[in-house]
C-alpha positions in Angstrom: 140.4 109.4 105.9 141.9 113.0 106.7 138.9 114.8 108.2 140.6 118.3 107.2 141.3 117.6 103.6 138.3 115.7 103.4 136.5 119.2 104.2 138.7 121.0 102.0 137.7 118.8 99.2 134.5 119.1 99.7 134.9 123.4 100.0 136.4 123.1 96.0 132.8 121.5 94.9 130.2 123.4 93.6 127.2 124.6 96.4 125.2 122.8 94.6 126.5 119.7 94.4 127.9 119.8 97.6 124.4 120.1 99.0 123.1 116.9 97.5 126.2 114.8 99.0 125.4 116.3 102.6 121.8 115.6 101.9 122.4 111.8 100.9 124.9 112.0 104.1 122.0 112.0 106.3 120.4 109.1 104.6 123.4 107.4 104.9 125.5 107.8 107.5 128.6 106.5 106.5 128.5 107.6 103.3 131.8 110.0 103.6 133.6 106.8 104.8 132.3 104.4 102.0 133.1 107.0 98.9 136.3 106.0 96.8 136.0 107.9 94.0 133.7 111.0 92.8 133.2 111.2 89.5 132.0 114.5 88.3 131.3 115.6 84.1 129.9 118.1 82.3 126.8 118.0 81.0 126.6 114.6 81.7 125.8 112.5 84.5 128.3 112.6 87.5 128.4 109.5 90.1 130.0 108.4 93.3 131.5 104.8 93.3 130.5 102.9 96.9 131.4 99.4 98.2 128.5 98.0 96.5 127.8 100.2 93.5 128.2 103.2 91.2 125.4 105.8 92.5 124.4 108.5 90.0 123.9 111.9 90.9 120.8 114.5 90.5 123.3 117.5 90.2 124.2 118.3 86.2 127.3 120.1 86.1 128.6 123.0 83.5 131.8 123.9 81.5 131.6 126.7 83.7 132.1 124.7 86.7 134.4 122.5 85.7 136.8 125.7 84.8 135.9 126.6 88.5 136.8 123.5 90.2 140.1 123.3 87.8 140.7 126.7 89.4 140.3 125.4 92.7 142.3 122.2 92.3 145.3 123.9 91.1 145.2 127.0 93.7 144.5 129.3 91.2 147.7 128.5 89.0 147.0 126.1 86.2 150.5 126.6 84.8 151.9 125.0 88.2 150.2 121.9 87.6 151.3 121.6 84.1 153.2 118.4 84.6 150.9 116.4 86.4 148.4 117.6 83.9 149.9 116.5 80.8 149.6 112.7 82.4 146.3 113.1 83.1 145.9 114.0 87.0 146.3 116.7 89.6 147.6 115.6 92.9 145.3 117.3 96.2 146.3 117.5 100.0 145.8 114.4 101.7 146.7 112.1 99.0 143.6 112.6 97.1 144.1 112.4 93.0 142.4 113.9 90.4 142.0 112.4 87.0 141.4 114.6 84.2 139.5 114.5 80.6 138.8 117.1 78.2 140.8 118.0 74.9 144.4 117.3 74.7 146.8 120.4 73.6 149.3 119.0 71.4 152.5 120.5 70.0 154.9 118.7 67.6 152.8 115.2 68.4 153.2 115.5 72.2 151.0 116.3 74.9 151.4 119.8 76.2 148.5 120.5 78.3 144.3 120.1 78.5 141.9 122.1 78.0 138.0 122.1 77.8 137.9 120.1 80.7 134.8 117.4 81.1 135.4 114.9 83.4 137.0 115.2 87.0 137.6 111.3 88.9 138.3 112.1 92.1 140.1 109.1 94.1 139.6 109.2 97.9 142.1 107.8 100.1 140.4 105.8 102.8 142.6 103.4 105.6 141.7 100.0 105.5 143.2 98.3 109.1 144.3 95.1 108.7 144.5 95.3 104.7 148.0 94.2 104.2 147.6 91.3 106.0 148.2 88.6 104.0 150.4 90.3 102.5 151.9 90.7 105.8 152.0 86.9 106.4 153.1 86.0 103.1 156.2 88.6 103.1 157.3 86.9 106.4 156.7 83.5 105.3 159.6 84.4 102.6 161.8 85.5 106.1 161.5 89.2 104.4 164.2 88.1 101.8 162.0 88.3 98.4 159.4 90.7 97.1 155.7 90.6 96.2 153.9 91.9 93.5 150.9 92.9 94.1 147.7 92.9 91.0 144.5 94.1 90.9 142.8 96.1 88.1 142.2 100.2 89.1 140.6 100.9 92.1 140.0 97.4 93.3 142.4 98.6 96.7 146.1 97.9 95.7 147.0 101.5 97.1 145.1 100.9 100.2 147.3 97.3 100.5 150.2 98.4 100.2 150.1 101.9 102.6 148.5 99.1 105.5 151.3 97.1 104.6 154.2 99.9 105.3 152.7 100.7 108.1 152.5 97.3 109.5 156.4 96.4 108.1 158.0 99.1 109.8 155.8 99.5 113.6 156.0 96.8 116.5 158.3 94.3 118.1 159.8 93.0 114.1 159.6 96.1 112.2 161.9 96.1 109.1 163.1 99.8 107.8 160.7 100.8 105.1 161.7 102.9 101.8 158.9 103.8 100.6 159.1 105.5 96.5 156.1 107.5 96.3 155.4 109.2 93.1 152.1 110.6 93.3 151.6 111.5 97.1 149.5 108.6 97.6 151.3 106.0 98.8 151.5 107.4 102.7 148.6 109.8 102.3 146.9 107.9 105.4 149.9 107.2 107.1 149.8 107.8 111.0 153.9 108.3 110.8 153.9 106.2 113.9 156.7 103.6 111.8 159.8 103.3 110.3 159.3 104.4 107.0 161.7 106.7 104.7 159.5 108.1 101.7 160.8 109.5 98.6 157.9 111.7 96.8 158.1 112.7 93.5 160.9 110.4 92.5 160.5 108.9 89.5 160.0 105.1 90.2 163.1 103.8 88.7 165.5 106.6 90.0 163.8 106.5 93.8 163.9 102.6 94.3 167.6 103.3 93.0 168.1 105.7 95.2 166.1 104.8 98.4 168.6 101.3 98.0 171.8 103.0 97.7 171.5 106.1 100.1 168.5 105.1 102.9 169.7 101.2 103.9 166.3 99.9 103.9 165.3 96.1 104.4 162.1 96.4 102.1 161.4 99.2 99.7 157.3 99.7 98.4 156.3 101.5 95.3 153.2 101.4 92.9 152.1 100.5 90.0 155.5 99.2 88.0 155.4 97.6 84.5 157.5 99.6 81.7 161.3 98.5 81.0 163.0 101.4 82.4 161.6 100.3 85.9 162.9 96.7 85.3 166.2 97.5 84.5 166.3 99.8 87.6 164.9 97.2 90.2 167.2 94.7 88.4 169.8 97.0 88.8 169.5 97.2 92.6 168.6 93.6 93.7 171.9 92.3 93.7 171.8 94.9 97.2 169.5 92.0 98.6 167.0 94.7 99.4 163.3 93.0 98.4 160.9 95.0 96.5 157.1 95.3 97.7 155.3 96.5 94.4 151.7 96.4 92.0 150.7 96.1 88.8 147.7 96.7 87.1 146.1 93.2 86.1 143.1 90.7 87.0 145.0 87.8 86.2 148.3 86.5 87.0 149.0 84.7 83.4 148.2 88.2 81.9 150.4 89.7 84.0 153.4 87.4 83.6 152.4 87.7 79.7 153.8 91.8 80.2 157.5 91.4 78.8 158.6 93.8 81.9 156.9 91.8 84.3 158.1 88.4 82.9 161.8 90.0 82.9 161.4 90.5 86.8 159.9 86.8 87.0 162.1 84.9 85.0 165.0 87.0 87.1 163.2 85.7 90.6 162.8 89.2 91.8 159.4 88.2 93.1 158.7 85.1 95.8 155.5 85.8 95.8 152.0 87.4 93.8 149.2 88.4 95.3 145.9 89.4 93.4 143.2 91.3 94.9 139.3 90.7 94.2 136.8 93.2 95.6 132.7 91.8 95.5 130.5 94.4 97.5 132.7 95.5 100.3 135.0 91.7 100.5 138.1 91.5 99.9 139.4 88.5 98.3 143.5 87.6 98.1 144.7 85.4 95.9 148.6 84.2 96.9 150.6 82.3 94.7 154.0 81.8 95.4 156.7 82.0 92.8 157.9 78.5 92.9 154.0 77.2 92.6 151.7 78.6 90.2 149.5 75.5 90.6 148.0 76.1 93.9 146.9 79.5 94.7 146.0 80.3 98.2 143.0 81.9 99.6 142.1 84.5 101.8 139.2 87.1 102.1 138.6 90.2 104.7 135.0 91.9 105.1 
């Protein structure tokens, strides 16, 4: 975690809620560490999501601070935000996300903004070493010449994989050139930016993964969360480079997944060697590996 935005996420809460979290911080020590999302509403009953459960909180929040922290999150200029806002999020320093609820403003049947905000889901960014392991291993076992998808539902740790995994790709004696498409400043939020890794943020997924192949030479290229048609046709467009693609997809099961018509293009067109699901039970991490060629025999793994 980023100690300084950490703080300055913290310094956009209300005094009062921020004085229950530093009060259940002394109870429980690592409790800053262990927090991955913060999930604040409005007259209703806010929570923190830990390794081992969802923990409600004491402190009732207002419409009135809700406009506040909306404030805060966008530095005083909604109207800057308005993009990320229409698709339901505002992107913080340090890789943090916040997703937003209230009412939709709608002109002409399209999304145009939100207002009467209820609900904030902060997403905290925390390192995880050795996360991207067996993805790691599994990437090499395929001599770094096919891509992986990685598939978890939301907040089960796909993210998390995949920024280990960059960082492990492009540092030591075998480091590959990374590319690494980054759409929401999240992917490389913990980086240490002691590798090889190019990032593109901002791109949209199909036009970075085009670009990052044509114009940065890279021998992998990451992005997250993929599944619409215009992103197939781009990362079919660009595999004929021989560049592999290191992706995710939302999904807790790899038949349901390959039942997506995008993700069954990208199958049926061998883009993938290999899928890799991620299971999360109290604080373990369990991997699920099967390899393109054998959907019969998954492989195991687990990390604590």
């Amino acid at each position: 975690m980023n100690g300084a935005a950490f703080h300055s996420l913290l310094e956009n809460l209300p005094p009062s809620l921020r004085r229950e979290l530093d009060g259940l911080q002394r109870t429980r020590a690592r409790l800053y560490e262990e927090i991955s999302e913060l999930r604040l509403r409005a007259d209703r009953v806010s929570a923190i999501t830990l390794p081992d459960a969802n923990y409600p909180l004491l402190t009732r929040l207002t419409r009135a601070d809700m406009e506040v922290m909306l404030g805060k999150f966008c530095r005083n200029s909604v109207y800057a935000y308005g993009e990320t806002l229409r698709e339901g999020y505002i992107r913080l320093p340090g890789g943090y996300r916040v997703g937003v609820a209230g009412q939709a403003v709608r002109e002409r049947g399209q999304i145009v903004g939100v207002r009467d905000v209820s609900s904030f889901c902060i997403r905290i960014a925390h390192p995880i070493p050795g996360a991207g392991k067996v993805a790691l291993d599994t990437f090499r076992s395929l001599s770094c010449m096919r891509g992986i998808l990685i598939y978890a539902p939301p907040g089960v740790g796909k993210t998390t994989l995949l920024r280990d995994l960059a960082e492990s790709l492009s540092k030591g004696r075998n480091a590959i050139r990374v590319a690494v498409v980054d759409c929401r400043g999240e992917l490389c939020a913990c980086s240490s930016s002691g590798g090889m890794i190019d990032v593109l943020e901002d791109y949209p997924k199909a036009q970075g993964i085009e670009i990052a192949t044509r114009t940065l030479a890279p021998q992998a290229v990451i992005c997250d969360e993929i599944g619409d048609y215009d992103e197939a046709d781009s990362i079919l467009a660009v595999q004929s480079s021989g560049v592999p693609l290191i992706a995710s997809a939302h999904g807790d099961e790899l038949s349901s997944l390959l039942a997506r018509p995008a993700i069954r293009l990208l199958d049926r067109a061998g883009v993938f060697g290999a899928y890799i699901g991620i299971h999360r039970t109290h604080g373990t991490y369990r991997y699920t590996v099967t390899m393109a060629q054998d959907t019969i025999k998954p492989q195991y793994s687990e990390l604590n």
